[in-house]
N, C-alpha and C positions, 0 to 999 in steps of 0.2 A: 322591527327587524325586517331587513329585506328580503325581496323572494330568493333564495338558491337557487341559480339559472343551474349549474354546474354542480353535480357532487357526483365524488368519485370515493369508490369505498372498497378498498382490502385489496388492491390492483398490484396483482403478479404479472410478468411477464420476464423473457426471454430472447434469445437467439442458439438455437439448437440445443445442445446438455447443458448451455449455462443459464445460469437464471440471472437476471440483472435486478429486478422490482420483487419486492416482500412487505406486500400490506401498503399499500403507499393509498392513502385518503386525504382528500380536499374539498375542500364547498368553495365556489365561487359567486356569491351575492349579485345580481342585479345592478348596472351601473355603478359595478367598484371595480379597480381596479389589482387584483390579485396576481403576488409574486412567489414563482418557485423557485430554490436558489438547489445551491449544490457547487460544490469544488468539481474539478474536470473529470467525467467519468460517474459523476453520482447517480445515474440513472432520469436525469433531467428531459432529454428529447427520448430515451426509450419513451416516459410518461407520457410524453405527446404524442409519440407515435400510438401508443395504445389508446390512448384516449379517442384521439380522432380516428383511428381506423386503419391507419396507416400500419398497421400490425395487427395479431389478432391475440388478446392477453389471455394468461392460462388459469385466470382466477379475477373473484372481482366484480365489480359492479361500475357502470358510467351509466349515469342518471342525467337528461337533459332536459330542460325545460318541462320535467316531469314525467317524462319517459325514459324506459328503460331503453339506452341504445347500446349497450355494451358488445354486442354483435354485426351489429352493422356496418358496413362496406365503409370505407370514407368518404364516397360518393355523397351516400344517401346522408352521411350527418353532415357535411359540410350546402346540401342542400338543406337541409333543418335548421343553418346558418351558425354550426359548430365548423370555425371558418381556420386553420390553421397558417400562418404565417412562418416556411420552414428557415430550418438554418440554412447559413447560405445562399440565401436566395432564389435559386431555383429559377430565373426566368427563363423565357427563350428567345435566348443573345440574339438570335437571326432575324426575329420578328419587332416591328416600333413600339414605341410606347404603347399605342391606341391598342394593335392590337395582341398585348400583353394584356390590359385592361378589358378584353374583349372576351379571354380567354377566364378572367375569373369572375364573367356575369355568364357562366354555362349554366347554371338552375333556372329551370322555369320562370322563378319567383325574379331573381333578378335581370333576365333578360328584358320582362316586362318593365322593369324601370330601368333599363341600358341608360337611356339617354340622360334619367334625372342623377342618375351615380357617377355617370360619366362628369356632367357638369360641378356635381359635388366636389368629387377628388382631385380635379382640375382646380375651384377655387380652396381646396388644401392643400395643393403642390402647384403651383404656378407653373413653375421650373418644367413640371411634366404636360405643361398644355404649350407650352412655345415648342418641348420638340418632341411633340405629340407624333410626329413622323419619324423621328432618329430610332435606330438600333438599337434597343438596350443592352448589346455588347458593347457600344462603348462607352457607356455610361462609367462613373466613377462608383467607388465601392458605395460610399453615401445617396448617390443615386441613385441607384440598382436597389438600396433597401428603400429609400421611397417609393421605391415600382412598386415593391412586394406587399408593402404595408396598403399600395393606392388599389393594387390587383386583389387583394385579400377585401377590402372594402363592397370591390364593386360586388363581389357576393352575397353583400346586404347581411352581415352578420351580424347573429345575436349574442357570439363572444367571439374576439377576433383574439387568438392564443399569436404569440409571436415569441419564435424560438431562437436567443441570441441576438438580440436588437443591434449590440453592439459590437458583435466580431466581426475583428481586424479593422474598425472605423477609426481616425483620427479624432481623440477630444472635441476639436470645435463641432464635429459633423454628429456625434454622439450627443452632445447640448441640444443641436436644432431636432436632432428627432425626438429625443426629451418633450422639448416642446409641444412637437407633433403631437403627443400620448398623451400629452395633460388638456389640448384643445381635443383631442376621441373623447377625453375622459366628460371633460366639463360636455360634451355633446349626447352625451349620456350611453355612450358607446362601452360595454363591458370588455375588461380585457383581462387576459390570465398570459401575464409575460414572465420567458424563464431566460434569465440572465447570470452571466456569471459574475458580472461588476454587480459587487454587493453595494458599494452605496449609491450606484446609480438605482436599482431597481428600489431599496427601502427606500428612496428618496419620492419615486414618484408610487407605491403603491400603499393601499389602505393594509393589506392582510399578507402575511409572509408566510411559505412554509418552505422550512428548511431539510434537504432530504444529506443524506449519510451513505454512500453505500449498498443506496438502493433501499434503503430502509427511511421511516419516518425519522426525524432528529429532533425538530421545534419547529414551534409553532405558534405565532400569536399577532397582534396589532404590529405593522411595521416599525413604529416608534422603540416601541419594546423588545421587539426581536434584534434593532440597532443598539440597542443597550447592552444586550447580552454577552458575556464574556464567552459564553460556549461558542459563540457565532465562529471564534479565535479558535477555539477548536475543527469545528465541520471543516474547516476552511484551509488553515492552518496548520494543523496537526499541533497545537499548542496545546 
């Protein structure tokens, strides 16, 4: 069995009187790569938000690398190299490529290897070292998520979570960053990607968990959770 970088156990949270998350638990394994699915609305980036810090949840446990961080700033877990990849992307349009990638080696830990991450992500996106100097506002929607995925990196993560890989992308641009996550994966990079294309995500992860509602729904080996007719359900309303 591998080591559980990631478990998340009985995770409540919110936005004012309403509650969104009820019990929501996960394990995420050590170099595998882990999906959380959900129809629009299921409480999918609340998760991530509370996970990473980005919120602060009102029950619950986040367990990382063996520690309890379930209270901690985003700051500090994303310096612990719990590394989130948001929806949307989030860059900053005004500033180049460089230093967008400049902006996600602020830890200690990864400043100290700026230059070896830099050169990494550079031979994993080529495309981002020819216009290492362009404006990431003009980048295309597919290129804007290779920033986010290349700027998530340089913080030398020890699970790089990425929320929505695929919205608003065109199919062919959606395949190339597929690829992208299968060469993280084989590199031995963990990742916990929540997506709402269900056969893209069962397609490239090992462990699936399917949320409802804001509540748990299913759960099990990706292969299996693609078999399931309930999936028709969560999904569906079938």
């Amino acid at each position: 069995m591998s080591e559980i970088l990631l478990q998340v156990e009985g995770l409540e949270a919110g936005y004012g009187d309403v509650q969104v998350l009820w019990g929501i638990s996960l394990k995420v394994a050590r170099g595998t790569m882990t999906t959380l699915l959900g129809a629009n609305g299921a409480g999918k980036t609340t998760s991530l938000r509370a996970i990473t810090g980005a919120m602060c949840p009102r029950g619950g446990k986040v367990v990382f690398a063996g520690e309890d961080v379930t209270w901690l700033p985003a700051h500090a877990k994303a310096a612990r190299g719990l590394v989130l990849v948001p929806e949307g992307r989030q860059l900053f349009n005004n500033m180049s490529v460089e230093e967008n990638l400049e902006m996600g080696a602020y830890s200690r830990r990864a400043r100290q290897h700026f230059r070896q991450q830099l050169d990494h992500v550079y031979t994993m996106f080529p495309r981002l070292k020819e216009r290492r100097n362009q404006k990431s506002g003009t980048f295309s929607g597919g290129e804007q998520q290779m920033l986010a995925i290349a700027r998530g990196l340089m913080a030398m993560p020890e699970i790089l979570i990425i929320d929505e890989l695929s919205l608003g992308l065109a199919p062919v641009v959606v395949q190339q960053l597929a690829e992208t996550l299968k060469g993280l994966k084989a590199s031995g990079v963990t990742v916990l990607l929540v997506e709402q294309n269900l056969h893209l995500a069962l397609a490239l992860s090992d462990y699936a968990y399917v949320i409802a509602e804001g509540r748990p729904f299913l759960e099990g080996p990706s292969a299996e959770v693609a078999a399931k007719p309930e999936i028709r359900q969560a999904y569906l309303g079938l």
